[in-house]
PQR file with spaces between the fields and no chain letter, atoms N, CA, C, O and H, PARSE charges and radii, in Angstrom:
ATOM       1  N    UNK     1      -3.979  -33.995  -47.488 -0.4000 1.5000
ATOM       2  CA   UNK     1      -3.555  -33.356  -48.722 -0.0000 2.0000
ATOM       3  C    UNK     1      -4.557  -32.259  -49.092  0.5500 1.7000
ATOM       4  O    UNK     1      -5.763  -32.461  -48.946 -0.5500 1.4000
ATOM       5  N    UNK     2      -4.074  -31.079  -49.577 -0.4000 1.5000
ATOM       6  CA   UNK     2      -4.822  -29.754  -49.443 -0.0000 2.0000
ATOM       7  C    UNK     2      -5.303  -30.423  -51.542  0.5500 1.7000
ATOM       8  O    UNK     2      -4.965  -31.412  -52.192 -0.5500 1.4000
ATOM       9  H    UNK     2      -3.095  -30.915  -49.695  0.4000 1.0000
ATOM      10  N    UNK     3      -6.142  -29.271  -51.828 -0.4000 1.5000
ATOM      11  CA   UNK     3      -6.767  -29.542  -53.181 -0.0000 2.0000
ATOM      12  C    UNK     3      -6.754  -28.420  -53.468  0.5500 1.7000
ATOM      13  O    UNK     3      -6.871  -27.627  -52.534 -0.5500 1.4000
ATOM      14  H    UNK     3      -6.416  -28.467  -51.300  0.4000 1.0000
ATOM      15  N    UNK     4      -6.601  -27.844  -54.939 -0.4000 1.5000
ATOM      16  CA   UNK     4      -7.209  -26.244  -55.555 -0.0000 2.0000
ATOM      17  C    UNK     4      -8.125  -25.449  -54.956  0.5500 1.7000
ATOM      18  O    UNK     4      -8.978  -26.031  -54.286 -0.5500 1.4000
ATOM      19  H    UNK     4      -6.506  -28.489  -55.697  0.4000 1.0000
ATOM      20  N    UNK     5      -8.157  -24.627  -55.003 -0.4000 1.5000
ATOM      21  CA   UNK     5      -9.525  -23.612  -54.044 -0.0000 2.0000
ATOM      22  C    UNK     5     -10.323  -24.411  -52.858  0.5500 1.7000
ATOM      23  O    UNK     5     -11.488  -24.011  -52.865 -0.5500 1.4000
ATOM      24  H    UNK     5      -7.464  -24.154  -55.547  0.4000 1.0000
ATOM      25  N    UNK     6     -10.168  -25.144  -52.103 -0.4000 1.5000
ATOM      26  CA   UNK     6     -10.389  -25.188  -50.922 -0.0000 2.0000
ATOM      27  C    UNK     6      -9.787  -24.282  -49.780  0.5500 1.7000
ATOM      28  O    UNK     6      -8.616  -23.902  -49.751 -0.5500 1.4000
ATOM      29  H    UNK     6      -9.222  -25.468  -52.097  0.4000 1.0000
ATOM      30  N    UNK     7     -10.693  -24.011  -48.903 -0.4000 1.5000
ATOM      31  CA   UNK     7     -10.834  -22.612  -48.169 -0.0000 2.0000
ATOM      32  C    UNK     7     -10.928  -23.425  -46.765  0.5500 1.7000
ATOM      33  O    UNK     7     -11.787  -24.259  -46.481 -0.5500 1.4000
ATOM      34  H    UNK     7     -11.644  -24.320  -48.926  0.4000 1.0000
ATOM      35  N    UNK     8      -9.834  -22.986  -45.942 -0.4000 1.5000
ATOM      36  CA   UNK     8      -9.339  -22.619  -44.323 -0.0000 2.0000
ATOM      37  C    UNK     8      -9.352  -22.088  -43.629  0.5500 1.7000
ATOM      38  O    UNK     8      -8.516  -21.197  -43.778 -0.5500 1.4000
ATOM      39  H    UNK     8      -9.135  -22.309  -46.173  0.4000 1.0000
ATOM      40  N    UNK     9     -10.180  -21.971  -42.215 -0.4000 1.5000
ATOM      41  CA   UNK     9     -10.039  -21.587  -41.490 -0.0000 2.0000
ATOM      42  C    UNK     9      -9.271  -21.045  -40.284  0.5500 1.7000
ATOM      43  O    UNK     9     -10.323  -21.155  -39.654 -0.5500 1.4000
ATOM      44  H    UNK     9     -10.859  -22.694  -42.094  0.4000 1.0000
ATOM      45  N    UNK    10      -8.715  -20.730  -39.691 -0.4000 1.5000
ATOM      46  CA   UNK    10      -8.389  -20.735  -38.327 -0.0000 2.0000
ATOM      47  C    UNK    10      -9.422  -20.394  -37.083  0.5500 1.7000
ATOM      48  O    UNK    10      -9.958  -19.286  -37.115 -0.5500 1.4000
ATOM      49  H    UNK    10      -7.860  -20.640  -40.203  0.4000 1.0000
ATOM      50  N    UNK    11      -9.740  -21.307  -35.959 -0.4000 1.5000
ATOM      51  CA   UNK    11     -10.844  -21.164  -35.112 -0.0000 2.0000
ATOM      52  C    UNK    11     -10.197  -20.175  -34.267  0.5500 1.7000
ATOM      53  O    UNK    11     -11.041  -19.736  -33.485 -0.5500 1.4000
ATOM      54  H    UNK    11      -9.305  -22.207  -35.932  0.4000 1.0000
ATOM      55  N    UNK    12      -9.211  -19.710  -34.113 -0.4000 1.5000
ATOM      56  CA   UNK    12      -8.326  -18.971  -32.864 -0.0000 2.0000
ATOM      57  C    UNK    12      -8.357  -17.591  -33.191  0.5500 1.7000
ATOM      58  O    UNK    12      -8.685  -16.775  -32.329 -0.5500 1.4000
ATOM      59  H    UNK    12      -8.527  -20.067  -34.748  0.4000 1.0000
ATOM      60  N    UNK    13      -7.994  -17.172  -34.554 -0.4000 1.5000
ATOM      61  CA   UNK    13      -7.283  -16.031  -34.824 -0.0000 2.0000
ATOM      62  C    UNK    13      -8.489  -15.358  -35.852  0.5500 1.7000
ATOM      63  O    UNK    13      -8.738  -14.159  -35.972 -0.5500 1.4000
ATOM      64  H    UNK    13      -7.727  -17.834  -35.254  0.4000 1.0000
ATOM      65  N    UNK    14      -9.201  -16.581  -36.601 -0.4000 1.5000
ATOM      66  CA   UNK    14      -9.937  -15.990  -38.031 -0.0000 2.0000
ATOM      67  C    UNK    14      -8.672  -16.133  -39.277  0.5500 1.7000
ATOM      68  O    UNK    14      -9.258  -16.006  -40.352 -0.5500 1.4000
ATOM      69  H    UNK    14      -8.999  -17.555  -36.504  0.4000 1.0000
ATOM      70  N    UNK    15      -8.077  -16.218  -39.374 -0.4000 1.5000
ATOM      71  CA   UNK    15      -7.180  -16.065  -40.608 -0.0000 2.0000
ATOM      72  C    UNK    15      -7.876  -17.251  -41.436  0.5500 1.7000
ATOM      73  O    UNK    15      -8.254  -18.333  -40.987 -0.5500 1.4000
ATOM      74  H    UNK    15      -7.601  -16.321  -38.501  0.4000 1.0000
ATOM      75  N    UNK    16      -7.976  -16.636  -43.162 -0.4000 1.5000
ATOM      76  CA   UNK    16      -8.591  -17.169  -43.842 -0.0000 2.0000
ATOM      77  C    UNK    16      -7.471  -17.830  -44.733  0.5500 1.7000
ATOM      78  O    UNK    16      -6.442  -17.155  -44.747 -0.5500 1.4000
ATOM      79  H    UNK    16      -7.669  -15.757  -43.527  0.4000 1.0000
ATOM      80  N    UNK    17      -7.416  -19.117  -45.566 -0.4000 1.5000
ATOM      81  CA   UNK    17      -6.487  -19.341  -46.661 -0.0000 2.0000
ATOM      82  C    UNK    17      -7.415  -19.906  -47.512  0.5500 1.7000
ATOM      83  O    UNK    17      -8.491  -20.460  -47.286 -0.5500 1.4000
ATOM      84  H    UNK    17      -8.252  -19.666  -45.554  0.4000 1.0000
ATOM      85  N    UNK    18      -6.615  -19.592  -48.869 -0.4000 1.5000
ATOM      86  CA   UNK    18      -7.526  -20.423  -49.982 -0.0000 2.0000
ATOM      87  C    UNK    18      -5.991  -21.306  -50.361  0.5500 1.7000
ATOM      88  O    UNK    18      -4.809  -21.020  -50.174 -0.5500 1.4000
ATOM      89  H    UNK    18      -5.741  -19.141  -49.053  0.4000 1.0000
ATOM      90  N    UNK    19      -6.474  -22.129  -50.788 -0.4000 1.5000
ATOM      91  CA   UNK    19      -5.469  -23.017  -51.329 -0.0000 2.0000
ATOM      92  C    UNK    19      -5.122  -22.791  -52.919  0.5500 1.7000
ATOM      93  O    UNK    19      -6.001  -23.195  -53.681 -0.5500 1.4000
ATOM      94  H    UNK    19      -7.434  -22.362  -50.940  0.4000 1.0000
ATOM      95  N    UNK    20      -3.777  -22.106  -53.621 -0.4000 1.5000
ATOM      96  CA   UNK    20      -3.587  -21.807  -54.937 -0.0000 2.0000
ATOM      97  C    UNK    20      -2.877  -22.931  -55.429  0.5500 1.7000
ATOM      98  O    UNK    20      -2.993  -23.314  -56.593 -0.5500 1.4000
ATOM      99  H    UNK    20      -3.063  -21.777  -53.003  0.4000 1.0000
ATOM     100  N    UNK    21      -2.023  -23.565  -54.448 -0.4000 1.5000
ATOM     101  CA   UNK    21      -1.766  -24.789  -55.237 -0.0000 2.0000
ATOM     102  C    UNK    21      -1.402  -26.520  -54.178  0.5500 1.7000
ATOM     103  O    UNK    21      -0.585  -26.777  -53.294 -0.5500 1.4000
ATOM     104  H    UNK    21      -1.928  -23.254  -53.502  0.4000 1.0000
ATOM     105  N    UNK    22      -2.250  -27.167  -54.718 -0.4000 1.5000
ATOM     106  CA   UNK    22      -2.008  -28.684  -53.898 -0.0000 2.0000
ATOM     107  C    UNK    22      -1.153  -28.779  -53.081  0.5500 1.7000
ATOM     108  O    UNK    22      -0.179  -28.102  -53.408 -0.5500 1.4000
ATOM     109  H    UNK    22      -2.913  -26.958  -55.436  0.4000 1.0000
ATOM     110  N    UNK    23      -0.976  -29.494  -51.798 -0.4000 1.5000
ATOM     111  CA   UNK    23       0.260  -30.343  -51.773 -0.0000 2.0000
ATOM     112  C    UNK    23      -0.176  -31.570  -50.289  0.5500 1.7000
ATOM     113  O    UNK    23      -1.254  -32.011  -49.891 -0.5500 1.4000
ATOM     114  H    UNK    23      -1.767  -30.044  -51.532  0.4000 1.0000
ATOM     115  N    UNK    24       0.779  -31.703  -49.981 -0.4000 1.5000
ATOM     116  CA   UNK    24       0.663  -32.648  -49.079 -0.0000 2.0000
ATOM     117  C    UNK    24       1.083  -31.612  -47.759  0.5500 1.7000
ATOM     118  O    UNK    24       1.596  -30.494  -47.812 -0.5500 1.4000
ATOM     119  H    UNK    24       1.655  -31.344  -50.304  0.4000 1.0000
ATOM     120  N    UNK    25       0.659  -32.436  -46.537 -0.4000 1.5000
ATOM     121  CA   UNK    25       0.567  -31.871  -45.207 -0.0000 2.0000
ATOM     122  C    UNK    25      -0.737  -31.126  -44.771  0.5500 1.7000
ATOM     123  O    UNK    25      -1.844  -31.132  -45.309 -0.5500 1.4000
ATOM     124  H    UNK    25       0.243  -33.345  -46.495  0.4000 1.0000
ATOM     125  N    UNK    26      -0.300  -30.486  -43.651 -0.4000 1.5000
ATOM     126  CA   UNK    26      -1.295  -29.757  -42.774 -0.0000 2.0000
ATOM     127  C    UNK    26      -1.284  -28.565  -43.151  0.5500 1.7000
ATOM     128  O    UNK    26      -0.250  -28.468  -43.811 -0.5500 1.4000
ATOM     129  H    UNK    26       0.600  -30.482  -43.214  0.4000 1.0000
ATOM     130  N    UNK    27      -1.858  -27.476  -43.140 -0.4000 1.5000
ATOM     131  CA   UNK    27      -2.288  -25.971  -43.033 -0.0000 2.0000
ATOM     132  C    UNK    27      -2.351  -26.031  -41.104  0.5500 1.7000
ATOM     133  O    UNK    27      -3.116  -26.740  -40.450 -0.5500 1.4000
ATOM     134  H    UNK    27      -2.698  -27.555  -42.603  0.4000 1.0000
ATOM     135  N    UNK    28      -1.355  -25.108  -40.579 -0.4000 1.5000
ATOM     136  CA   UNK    28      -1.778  -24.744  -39.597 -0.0000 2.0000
ATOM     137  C    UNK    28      -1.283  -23.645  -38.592  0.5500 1.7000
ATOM     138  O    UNK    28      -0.074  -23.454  -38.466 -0.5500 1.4000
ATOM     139  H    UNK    28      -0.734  -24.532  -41.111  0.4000 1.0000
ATOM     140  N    UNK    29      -2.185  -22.932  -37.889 -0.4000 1.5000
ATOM     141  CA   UNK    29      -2.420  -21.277  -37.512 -0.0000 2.0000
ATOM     142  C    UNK    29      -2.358  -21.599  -36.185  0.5500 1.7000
ATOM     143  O    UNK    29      -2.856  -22.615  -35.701 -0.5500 1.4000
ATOM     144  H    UNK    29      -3.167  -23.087  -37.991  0.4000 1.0000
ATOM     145  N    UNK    30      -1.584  -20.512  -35.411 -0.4000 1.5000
ATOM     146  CA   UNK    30      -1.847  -20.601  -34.142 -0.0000 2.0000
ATOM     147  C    UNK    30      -1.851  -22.026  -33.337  0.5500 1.7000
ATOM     148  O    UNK    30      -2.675  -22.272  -32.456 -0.5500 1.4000
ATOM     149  H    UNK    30      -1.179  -19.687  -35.804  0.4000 1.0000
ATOM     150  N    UNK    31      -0.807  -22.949  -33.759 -0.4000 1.5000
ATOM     151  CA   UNK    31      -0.395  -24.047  -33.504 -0.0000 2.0000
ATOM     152  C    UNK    31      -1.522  -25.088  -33.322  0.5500 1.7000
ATOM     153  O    UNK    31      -1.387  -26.011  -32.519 -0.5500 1.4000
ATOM     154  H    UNK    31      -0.138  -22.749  -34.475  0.4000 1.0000
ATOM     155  N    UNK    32      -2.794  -24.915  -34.180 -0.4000 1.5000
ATOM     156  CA   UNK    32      -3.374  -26.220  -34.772 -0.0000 2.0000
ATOM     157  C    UNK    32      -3.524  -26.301  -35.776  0.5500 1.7000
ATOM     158  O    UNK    32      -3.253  -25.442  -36.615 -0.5500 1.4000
ATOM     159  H    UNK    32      -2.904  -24.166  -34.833  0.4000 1.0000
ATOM     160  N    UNK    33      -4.098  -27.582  -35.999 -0.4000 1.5000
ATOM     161  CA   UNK    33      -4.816  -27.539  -37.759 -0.0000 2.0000
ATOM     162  C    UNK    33      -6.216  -26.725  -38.072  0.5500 1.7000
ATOM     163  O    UNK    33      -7.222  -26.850  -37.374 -0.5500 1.4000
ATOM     164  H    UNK    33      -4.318  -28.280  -35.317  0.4000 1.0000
ATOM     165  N    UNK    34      -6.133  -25.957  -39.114 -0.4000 1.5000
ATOM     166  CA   UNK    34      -7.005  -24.828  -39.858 -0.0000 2.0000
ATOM     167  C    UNK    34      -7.715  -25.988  -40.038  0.5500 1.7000
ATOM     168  O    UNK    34      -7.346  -27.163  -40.045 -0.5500 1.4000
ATOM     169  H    UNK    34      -5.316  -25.856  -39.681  0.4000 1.0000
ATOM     170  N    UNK    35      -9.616  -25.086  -40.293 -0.4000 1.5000
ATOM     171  CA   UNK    35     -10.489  -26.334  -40.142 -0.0000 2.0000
ATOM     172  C    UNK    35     -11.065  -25.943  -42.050  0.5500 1.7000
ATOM     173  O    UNK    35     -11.171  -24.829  -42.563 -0.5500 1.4000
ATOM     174  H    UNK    35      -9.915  -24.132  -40.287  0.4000 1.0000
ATOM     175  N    UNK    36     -11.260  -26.945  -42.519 -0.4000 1.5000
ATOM     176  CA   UNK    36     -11.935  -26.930  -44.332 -0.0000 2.0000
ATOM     177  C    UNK    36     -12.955  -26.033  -43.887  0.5500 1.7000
ATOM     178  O    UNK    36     -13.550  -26.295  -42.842 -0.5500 1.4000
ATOM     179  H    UNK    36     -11.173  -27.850  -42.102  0.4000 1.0000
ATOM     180  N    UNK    37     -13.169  -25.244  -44.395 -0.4000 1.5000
ATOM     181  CA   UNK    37     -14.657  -24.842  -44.450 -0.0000 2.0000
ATOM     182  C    UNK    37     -15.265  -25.056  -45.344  0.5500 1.7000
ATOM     183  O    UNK    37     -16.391  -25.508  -45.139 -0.5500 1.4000
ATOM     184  H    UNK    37     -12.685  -25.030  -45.243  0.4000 1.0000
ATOM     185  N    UNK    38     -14.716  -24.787  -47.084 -0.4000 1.5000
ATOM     186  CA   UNK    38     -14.952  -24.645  -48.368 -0.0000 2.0000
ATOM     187  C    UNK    38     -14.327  -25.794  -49.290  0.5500 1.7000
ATOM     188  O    UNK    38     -13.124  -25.829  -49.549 -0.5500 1.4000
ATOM     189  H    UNK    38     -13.801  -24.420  -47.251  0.4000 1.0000
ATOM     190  N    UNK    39     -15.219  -26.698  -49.744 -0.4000 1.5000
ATOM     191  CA   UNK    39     -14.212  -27.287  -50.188 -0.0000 2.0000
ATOM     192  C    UNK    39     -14.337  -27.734  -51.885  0.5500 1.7000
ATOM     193  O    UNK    39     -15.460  -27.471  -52.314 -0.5500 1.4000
ATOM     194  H    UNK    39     -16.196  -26.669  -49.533  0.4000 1.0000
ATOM     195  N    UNK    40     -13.639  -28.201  -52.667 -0.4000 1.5000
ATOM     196  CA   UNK    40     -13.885  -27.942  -54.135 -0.0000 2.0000
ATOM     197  C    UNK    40     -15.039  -28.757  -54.953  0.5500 1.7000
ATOM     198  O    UNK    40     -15.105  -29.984  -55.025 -0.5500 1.4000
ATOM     199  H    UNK    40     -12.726  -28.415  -52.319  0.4000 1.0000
ATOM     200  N    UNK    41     -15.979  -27.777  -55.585 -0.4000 1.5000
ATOM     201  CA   UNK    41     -16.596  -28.440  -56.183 -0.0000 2.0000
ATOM     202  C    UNK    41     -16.528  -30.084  -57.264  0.5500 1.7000
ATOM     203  O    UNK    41     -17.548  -30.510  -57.806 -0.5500 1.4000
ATOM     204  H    UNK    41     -15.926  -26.780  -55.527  0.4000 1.0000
């Protein structure tokens, strides 16, 4: 489950996401899962 402003990676491509709103599932780029980099205070 993704959270408010937590920040995503992609290791393949670089594509960045911030998360604007919650939800359930995966984030994923270039057919894996985006890695947390940032995550909410």
């Amino acid at each position: 489950m993704t959270e408010i402003h937590q920040v995503y990676e992609c290791e393949i491509c670089g594509n960045i996401v911030e998360v604007l709103h919650a939800g359930e599932g995966d984030l994923v780029c270039c057919g894996q899962d985006m890695e947390l980099t940032v995550k909410t205070p």
